[in-house]
NUNUNU-277091 format. One record per residue (C-alpha): x, y, z; residue number from 1. Coordinates in nm, 2 decimals, decimal comma. Layout:
BEGIN
<r xx="X" yy="Y" zz="Z" seq="NUM"/>
...
// end
This chain:
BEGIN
<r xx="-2,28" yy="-0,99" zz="0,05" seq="1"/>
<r xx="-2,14" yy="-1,24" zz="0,30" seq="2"/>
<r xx="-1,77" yy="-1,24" zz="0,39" seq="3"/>
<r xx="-1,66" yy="-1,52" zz="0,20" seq="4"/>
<r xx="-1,81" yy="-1,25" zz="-0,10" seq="5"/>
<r xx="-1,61" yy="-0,97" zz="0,03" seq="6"/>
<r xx="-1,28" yy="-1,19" zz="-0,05" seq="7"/>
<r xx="-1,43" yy="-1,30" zz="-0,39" seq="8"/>
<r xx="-1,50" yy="-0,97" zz="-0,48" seq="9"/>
<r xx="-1,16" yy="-0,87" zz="-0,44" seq="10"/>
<r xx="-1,07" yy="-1,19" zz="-0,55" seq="11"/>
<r xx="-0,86" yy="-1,29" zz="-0,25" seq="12"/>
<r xx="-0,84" yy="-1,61" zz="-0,13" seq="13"/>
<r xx="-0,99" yy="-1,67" zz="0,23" seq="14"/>
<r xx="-0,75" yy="-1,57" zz="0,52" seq="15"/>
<r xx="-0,59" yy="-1,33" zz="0,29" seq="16"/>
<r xx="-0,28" yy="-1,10" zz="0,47" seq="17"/>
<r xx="-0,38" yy="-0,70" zz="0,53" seq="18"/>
<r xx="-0,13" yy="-0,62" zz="0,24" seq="19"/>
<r xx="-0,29" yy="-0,85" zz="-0,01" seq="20"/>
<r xx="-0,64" yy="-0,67" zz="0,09" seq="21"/>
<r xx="-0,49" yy="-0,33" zz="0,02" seq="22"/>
<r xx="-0,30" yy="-0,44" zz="-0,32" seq="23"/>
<r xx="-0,63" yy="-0,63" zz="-0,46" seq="24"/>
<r xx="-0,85" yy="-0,34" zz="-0,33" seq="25"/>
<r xx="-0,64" yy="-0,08" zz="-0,53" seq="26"/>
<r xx="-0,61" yy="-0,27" zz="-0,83" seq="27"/>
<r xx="-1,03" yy="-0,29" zz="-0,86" seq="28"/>
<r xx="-1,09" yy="0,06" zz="-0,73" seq="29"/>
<r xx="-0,85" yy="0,13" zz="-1,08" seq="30"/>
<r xx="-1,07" yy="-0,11" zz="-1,27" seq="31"/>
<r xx="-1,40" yy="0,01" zz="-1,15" seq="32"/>
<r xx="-1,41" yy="0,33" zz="-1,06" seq="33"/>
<r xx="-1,70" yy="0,51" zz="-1,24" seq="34"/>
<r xx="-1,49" yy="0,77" zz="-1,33" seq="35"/>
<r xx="-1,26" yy="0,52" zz="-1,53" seq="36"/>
<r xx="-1,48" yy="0,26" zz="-1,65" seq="37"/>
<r xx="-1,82" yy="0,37" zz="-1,80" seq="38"/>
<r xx="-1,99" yy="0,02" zz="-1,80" seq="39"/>
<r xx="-2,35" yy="0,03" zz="-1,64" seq="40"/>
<r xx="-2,23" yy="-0,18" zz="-1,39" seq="41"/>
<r xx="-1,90" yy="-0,04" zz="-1,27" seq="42"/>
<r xx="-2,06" yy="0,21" zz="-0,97" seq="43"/>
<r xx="-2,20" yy="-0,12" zz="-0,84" seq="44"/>
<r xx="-1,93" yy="-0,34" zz="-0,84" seq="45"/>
<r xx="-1,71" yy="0,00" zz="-0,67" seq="46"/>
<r xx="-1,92" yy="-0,02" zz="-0,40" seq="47"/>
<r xx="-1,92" yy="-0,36" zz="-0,34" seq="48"/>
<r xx="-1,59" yy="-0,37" zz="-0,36" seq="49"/>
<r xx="-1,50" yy="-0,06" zz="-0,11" seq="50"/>
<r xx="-1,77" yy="-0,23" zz="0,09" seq="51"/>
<r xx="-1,55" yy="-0,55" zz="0,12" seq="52"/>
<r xx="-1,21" yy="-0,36" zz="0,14" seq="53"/>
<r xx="-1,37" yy="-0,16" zz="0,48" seq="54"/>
<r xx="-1,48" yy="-0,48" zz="0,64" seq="55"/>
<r xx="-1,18" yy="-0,65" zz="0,53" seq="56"/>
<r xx="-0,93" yy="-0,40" zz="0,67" seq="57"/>
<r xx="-1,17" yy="-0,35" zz="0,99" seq="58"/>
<r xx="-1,24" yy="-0,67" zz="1,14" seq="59"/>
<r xx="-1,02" yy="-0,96" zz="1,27" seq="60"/>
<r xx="-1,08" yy="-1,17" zz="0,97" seq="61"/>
<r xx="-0,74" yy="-1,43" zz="0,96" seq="62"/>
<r xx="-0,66" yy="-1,34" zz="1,30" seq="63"/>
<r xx="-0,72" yy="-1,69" zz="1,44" seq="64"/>
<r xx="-1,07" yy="-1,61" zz="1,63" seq="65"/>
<r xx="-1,32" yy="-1,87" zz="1,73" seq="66"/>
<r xx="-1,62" yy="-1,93" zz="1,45" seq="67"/>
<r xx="-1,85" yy="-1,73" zz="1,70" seq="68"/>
<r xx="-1,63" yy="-1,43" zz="1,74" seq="69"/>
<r xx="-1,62" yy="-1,44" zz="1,35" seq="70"/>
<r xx="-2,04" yy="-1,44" zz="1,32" seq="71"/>
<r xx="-2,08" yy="-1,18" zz="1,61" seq="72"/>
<r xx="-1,81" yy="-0,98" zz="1,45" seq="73"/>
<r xx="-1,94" yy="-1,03" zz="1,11" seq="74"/>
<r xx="-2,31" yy="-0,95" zz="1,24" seq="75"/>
<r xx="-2,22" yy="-0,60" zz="1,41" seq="76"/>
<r xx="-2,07" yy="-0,51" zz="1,10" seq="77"/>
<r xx="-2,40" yy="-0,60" zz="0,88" seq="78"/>
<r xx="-2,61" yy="-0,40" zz="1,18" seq="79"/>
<r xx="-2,42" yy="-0,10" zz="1,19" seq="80"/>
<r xx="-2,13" yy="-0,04" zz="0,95" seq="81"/>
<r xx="-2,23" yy="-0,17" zz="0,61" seq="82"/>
<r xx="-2,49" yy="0,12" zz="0,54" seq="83"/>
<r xx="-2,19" yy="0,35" zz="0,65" seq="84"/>
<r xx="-1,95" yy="0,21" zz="0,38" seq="85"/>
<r xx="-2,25" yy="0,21" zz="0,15" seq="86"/>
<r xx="-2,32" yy="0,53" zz="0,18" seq="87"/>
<r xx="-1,89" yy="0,63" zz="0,15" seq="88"/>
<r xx="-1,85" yy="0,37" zz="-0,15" seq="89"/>
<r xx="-2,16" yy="0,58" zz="-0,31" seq="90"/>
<r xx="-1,98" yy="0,91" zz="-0,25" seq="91"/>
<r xx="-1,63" yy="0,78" zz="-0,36" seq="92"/>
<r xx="-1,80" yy="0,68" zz="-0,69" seq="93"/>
<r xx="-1,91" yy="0,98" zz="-0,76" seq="94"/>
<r xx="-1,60" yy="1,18" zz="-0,73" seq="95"/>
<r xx="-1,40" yy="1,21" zz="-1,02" seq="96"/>
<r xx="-1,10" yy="0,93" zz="-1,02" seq="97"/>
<r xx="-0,79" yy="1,21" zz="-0,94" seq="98"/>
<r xx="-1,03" yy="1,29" zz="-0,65" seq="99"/>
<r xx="-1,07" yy="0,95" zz="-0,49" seq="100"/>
<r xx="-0,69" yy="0,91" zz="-0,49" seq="101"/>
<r xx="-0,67" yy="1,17" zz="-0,20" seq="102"/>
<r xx="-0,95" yy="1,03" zz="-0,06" seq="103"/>
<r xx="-0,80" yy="0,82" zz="0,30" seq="104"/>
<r xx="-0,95" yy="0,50" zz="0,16" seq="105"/>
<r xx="-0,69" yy="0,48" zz="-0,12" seq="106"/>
<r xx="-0,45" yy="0,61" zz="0,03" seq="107"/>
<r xx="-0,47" yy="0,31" zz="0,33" seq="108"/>
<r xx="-0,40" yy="0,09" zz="0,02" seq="109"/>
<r xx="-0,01" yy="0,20" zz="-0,03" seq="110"/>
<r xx="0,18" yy="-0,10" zz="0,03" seq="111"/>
<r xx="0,55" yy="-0,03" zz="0,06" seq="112"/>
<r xx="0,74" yy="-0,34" zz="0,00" seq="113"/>
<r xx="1,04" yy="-0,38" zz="0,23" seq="114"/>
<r xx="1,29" yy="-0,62" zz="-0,02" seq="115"/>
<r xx="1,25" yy="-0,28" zz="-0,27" seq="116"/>
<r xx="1,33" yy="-0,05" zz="-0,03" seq="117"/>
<r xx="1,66" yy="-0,24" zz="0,08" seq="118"/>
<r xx="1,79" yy="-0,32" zz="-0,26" seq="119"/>
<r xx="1,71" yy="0,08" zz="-0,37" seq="120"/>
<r xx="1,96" yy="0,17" zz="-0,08" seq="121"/>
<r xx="2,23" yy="-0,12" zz="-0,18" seq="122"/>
<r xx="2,15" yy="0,06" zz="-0,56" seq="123"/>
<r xx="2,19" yy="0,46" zz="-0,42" seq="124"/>
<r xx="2,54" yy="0,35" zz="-0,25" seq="125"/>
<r xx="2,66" yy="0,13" zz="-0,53" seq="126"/>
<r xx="2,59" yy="0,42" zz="-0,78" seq="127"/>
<r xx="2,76" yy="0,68" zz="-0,47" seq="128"/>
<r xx="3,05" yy="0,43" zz="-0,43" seq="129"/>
<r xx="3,12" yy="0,35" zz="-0,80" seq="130"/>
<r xx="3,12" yy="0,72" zz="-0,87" seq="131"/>
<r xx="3,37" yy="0,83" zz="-0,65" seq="132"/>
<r xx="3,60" yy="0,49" zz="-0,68" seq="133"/>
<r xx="3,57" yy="0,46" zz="-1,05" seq="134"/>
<r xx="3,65" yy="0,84" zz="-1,10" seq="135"/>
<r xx="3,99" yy="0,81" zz="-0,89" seq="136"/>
<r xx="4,05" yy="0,47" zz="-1,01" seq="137"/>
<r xx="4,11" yy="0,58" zz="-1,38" seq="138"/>
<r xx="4,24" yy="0,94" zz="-1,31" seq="139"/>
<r xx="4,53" yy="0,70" zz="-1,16" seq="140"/>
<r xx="4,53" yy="0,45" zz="-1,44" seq="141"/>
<r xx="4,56" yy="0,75" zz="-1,69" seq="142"/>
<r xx="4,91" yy="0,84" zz="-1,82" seq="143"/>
<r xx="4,80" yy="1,15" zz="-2,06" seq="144"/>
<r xx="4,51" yy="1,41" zz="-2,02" seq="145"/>
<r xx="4,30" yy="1,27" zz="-2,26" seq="146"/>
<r xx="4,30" yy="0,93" zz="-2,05" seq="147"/>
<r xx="4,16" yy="1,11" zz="-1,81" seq="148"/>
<r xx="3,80" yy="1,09" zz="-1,68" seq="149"/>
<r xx="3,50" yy="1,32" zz="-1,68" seq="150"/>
<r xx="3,46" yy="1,51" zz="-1,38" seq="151"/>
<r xx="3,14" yy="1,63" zz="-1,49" seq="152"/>
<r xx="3,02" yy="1,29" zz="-1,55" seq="153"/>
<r xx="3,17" yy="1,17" zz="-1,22" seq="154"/>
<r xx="2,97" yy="1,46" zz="-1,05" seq="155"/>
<r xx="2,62" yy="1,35" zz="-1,17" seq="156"/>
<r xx="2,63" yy="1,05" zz="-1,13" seq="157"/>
<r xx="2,78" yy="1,11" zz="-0,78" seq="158"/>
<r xx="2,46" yy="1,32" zz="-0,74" seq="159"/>
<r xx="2,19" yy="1,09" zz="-0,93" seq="160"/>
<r xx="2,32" yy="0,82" zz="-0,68" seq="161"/>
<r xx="2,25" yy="1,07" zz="-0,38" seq="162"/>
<r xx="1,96" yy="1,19" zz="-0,50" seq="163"/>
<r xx="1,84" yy="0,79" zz="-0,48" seq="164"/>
<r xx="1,97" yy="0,79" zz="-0,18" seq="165"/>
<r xx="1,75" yy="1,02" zz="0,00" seq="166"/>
<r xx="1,44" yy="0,88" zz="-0,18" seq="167"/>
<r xx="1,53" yy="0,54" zz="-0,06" seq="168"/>
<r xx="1,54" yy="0,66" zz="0,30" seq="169"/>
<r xx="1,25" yy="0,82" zz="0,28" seq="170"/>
<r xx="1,12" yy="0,53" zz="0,20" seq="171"/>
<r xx="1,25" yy="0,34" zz="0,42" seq="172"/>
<r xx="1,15" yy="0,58" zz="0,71" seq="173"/>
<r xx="0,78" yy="0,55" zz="0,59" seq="174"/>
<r xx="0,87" yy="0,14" zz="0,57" seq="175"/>
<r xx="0,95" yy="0,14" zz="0,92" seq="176"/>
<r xx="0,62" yy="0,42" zz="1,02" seq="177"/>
<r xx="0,44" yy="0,13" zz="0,85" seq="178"/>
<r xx="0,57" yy="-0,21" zz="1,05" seq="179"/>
<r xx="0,51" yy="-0,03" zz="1,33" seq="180"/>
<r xx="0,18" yy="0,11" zz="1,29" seq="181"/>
<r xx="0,14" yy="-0,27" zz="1,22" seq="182"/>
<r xx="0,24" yy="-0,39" zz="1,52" seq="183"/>
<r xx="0,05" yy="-0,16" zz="1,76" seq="184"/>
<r xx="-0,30" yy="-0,23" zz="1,58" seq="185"/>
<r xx="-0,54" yy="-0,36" zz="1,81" seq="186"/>
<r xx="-0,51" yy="-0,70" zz="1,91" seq="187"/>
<r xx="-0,86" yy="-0,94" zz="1,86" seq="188"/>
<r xx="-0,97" yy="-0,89" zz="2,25" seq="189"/>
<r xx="-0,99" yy="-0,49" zz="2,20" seq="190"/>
<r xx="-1,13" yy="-0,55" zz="1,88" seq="191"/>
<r xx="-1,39" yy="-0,74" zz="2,06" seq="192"/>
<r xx="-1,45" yy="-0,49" zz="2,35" seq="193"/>
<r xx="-1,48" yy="-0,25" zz="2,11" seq="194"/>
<r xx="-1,76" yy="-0,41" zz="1,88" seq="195"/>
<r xx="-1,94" yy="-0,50" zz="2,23" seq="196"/>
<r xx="-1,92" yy="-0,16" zz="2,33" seq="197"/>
<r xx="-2,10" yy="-0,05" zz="1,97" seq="198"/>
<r xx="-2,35" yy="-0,34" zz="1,99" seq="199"/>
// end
């Protein structure tokens, strides 16, 4: 396969982000996975597309490199990675599916998407807020005992609402863990160096 395969194989348009990458690649690895699909052909097509998602999420790609950078990139990939990623794609295929989800490949496909993990903490304090405002709104509105509210009710969803709460700052921590991990990734003239230095 050439690289304008590895994107149709996943099929990603050319220049595709990292994220769209790790979204398609998780999607096919579902689709494919020996373990999942028992078509003759699904082994091969998982380890052509693992093949793809390793060069993919490896090289410099979209970054804006010259044409040559791309080939010599491109080349030292053909020359001494892609019977590496063979040889991994071949091993991933013939792990059961539950296995290959703890495998590191898969697990460099989570994608956490940062509009989701804002509106689930706008969500976890609405739900904290409305709890406790709600409950002493109407135990004031209420003139006789049986006007009044639940506590009990008030209490879990005053807890459901925390319980949100923490999960949506987890994920927010692991959000921010993410951007930067991002942002510190090798820029294009390491990447270089560091396929000269292999070459």
């Amino acid at each position: 396969m050439n690289l304008w395969d590895y994107y149709r194989v996943l099929g990603l348009r050319q220049g595709a982000s990292d994220d769209e990458i790790r979204k398609a690649y998780r999607k096919k690895a579902m689709e494919y996975h020996p373990d999942r699909n028992p078509s003759p052909d699904a082994q091969e097509m998982f380890i052509r597309i693992t093949e793809a998602y390793e060069y993919l999420t490896s090289h410099p790609h979209g970054r804006n490199i010259s044409e040559e950078e791309l080939r010599r990139n491109y080349q030292a990939w053909v020359d001494y990675r892609r019977a590496e990623a063979r040889k991994r794609a071949e091993a991933y295929a013939r792990e059961s599916y539950a296995q290959f989800r703890k495998s590191p490949i898969y697990k460099s496909t989570t994608v956490i998407d940062g509009t989701m993990v804002i509106l689930g903490l706008i969500l976890a304090l609405t739900v904290i807020i409305m709890s406790v405002y709600g409950y002493h709104y109407r135990m004031k509105m209420a003139i006789t005992m049986k006007d009044e509210p639940s506590l009990t009710l008030a209490a879990v969803t005053f807890i459901i609402g925390c319980s949100y709460l923490v999960i949506s700052l987890l994920y927010l921590s692991a959000w921010v863990a993410q951007n930067r991990k991002k942002q510190h990734k090798p820029s294009t003239d390491e990447t270089n160096q560091e396929n000269k230095k292999s070459v």
